[in-house]
C-alpha positions, 0 to 999 in steps of 0.5 A, spaced: 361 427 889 358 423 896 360 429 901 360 426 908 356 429 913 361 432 918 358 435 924 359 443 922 365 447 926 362 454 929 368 459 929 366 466 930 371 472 927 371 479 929 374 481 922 376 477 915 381 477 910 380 479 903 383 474 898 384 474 891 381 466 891 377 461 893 377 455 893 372 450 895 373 443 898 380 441 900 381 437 893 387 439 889 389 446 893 397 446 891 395 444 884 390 449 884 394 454 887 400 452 882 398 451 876 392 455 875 392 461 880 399 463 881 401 464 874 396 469 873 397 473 880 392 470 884 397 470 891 392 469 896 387 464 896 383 460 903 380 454 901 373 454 904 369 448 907 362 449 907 361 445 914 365 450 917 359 456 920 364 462 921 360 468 925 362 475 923 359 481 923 358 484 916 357 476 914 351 477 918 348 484 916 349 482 908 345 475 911 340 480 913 340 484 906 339 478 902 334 475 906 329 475 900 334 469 897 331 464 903 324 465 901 320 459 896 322 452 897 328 448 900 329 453 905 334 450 909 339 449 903 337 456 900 338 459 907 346 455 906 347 458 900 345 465 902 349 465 908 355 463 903 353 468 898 354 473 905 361 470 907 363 470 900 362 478 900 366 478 905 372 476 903 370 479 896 375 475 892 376 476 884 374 469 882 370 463 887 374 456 883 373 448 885 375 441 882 369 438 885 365 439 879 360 434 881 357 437 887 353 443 886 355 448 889 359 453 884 353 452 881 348 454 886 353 460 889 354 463 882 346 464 881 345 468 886 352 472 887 354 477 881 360 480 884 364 476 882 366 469 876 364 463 878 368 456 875 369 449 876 374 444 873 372 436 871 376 432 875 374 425 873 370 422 868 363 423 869 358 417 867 350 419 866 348 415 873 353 421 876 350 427 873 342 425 874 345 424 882 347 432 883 342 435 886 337 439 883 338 447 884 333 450 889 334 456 886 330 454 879 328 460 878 334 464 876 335 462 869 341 466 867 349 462 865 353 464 870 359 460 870 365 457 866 365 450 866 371 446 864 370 440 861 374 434 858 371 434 852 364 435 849 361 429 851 361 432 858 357 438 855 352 433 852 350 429 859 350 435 863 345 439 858 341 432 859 342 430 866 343 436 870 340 444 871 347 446 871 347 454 868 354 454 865 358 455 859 362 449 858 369 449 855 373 443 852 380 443 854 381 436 857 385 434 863 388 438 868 391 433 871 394 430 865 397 436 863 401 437 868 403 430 869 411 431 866 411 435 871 409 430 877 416 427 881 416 419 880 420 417 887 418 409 886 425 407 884 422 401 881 419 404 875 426 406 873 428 404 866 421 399 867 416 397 861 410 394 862 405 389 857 400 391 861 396 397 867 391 396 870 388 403 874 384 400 880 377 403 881 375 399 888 371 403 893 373 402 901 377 408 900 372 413 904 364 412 905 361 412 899 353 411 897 355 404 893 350 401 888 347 394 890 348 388 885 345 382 885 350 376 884 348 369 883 342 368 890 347 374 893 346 380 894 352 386 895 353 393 895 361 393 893 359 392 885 366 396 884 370 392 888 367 385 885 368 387 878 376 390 880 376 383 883 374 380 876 378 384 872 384 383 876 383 375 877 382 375 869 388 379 868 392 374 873 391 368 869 393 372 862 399 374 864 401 366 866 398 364 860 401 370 855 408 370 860 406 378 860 408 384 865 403 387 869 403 394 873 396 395 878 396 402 879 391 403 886 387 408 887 389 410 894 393 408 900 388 403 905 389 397 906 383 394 903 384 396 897 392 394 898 389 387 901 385 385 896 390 385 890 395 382 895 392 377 895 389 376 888 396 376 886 401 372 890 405 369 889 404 371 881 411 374 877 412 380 873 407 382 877 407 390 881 402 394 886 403 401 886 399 405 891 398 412 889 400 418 893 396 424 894 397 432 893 398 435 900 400 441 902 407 440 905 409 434 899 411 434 892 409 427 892 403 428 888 400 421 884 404 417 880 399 413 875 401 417 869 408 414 870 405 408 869 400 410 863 406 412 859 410 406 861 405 400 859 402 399 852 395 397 854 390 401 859 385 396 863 380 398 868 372 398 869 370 406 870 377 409 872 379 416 869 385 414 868 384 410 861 380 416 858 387 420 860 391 415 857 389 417 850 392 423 850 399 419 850 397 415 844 396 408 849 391 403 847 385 401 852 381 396 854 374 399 858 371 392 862 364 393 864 361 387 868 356 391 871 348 390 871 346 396 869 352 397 864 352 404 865 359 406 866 362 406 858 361 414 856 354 413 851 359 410 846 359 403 845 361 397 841 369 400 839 374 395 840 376 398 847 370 396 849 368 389 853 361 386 857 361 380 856 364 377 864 368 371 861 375 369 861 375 367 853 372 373 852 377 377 856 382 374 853 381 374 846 380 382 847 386 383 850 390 379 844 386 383 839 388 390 842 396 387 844 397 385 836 393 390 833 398 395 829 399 402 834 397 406 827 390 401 825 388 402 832 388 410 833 384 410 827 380 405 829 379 410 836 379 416 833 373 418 834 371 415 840 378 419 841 375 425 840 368 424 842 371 424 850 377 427 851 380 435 848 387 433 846 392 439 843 399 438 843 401 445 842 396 447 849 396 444 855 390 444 859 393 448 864 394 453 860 388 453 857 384 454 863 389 460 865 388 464 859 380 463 859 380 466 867 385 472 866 381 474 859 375 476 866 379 477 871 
């Protein structure tokens, strides 16, 4: 995750709260609070913002008591933590919780404060360039497990013990978003009663301020490589659907207008053709994201490095995960299956994508069987929301 650097907000308090929970950064707080932390009595909770500098009393004196932790290299960013260990013991919660399971900060808060657990939730499919880019812990000489890990599967626990200094113990147990996904409202009327050949999950950036890889194209050299190869895929997919006389649903991954713009103009004028932005969680809203609508309303999953195709094996959906990158870097460390494609050709799109439409469902989950298994933990019987809510009462 590529946190924005905001200009850090000062409050001062004369006495804080004690609460059952925190939960660090704004992302995912009412599913947090729903699924996981309700239902097993963790009422109170305040969601934390690191950028926010709060000044109390007793933060300051537990600051002073553990002065020795800024002591060694990366002063400043020991002096951070530490001063979120002080305010944390303040508000002396049972457990400290984030789905923002790329930045580091669960796992640095976790070394140094023994008072309470630690956990983190995978939110999105997680790539070797994205571990490698988490900073390193400046706490390096703690060597102690001191968090719980939920992953999708296995394959994260590999990456993250090659890549990272993460000190965790990592549980498989899948999708949290999925899980709960039955559960998700579907206001847009258009999907009712509705089938699709194909759903393609965008993954373009332009959504916020992110770090964007350079990539080289022809003599030009460009910064939106995400954009590029979505663009590709899409333009690819409109030929197919005229040519195929196919249906196709665009799952967006936001609301802003670049991301609408782009695939409104790729796409005009074309039939059986339909766009559909996402909502997001907010506090005030059920309006939570309608991609597992689409998912389970479509045969075959198309995208470059969305999360969405690793999810879509859970309801026994046939994928196709295109990778035009230079680096080739956003297949998950297996390669070659049937789902898998490189070659940046409409011949070879095309022909992929008719192998996977008249593949038989049953020989084509045998031929993903392992993959299946390689990247996501999938149980019938106990949803992931479940599994994470038994995994944090067996401590708390």
């Amino acid at each position: 995750m590529v946190i924005n650097k905001k200009k850090i907000n000062v409050s001062f308090f004369k006495s804080l709260p004690k609460v059952d929970a925190i939960i660090y950064f704004d992302n995912d707080v009412e599913l947090l609070k729903k699924w996981i932390l309700s239902p097993i009595g963790l009422k109170s909770t305040i969601v934390r913002n690191p950028f926010q500098l709060i000044i109390n009393f007793k933060v300051i004196i537990f600051f002073i008591k553990n002065i020795k932790l800024i002591i060694g290299k990366n002063f400043i960013r020991r002096a951070w933590f530490t001063y979120e260990k002080s305010l944390i013991k303040v508000y002396n919660p049972k457990i400290v919780i984030t789905t923002i399971d790329n930045a580091n900060f669960v796992s640095e808060l976790s070394k140094i404060d023994k008072g309470r657990s630690y956990f983190a939730i995978q939110n999105g499919a997680r790539f070797d360039y994205d571990v490698k880019n988490i900073r390193k812990s400046v706490f390096k000489e703690i060597d102690k497990k001191s968090f719980i890990y939920f992953i999708w599967s296995e394959y994260e626990k590999t990456v993250f013990t090659k890549h990272s200094d993460y000190k965790c113990h990592f549980i498989s147990v899948g999708s949290l978003r999925q899980s709960i996904s039955e559960h998700y409202p579907t206001k847009l009327v258009e999907l009712n009663n509705k089938k699709f050949d194909i759903c393609m999950a965008s993954s373009v950036f332009g959504l916020r301020n992110y770090d964007i890889p350079r990539a080289v194209y022809g003599e030009k050299v460009v910064d939106d490589e995400w954009n590029i190869m979505n663009a590709i895929i899409a333009k690819y997919l409109k030929r197919y659907i005229k040519e195929k006389n196919k249906s196709l649903i665009v799952v967006l991954r936001g609301q802003r207008d670049y991301e609408i713009n782009m695939y409104e103009s790729i796409f005009s004028g074309t039939k059986n053709v339909f766009l559909m932005p996402r909502g997001f969680p907010a506090s005030n809203t059920n309006a939570y994201f309608n991609t597992y609508a689409a998912v389970k309303k479509s045969e075959v999953i198309v995208s470059m490095a969305s999360s969405v195709t690793l999810e879509a094996l859970n309801y026994g959906k046939k994928i196709l995960q295109v990778d035009y990158s230079l680096g080739k870097q956003y297949f998950t460390n297996y390669v070659d299956g049937l789902w898998q494609l490189t070659e940046n050709t409409y011949e070879a799109f095309s022909n992929r994508l008719n192998q996977i439409l008249q593949l038989d469902i049953n020989e084509y989950n045998n031929n993903i069987k392992e993959y299946k298994n390689h990247v996501m933990k999938i149980d019938s019987v106990e949803p992931t929301y479940l599994k994470i809510q038994k995994e944090i009462n067996k401590i708390i």
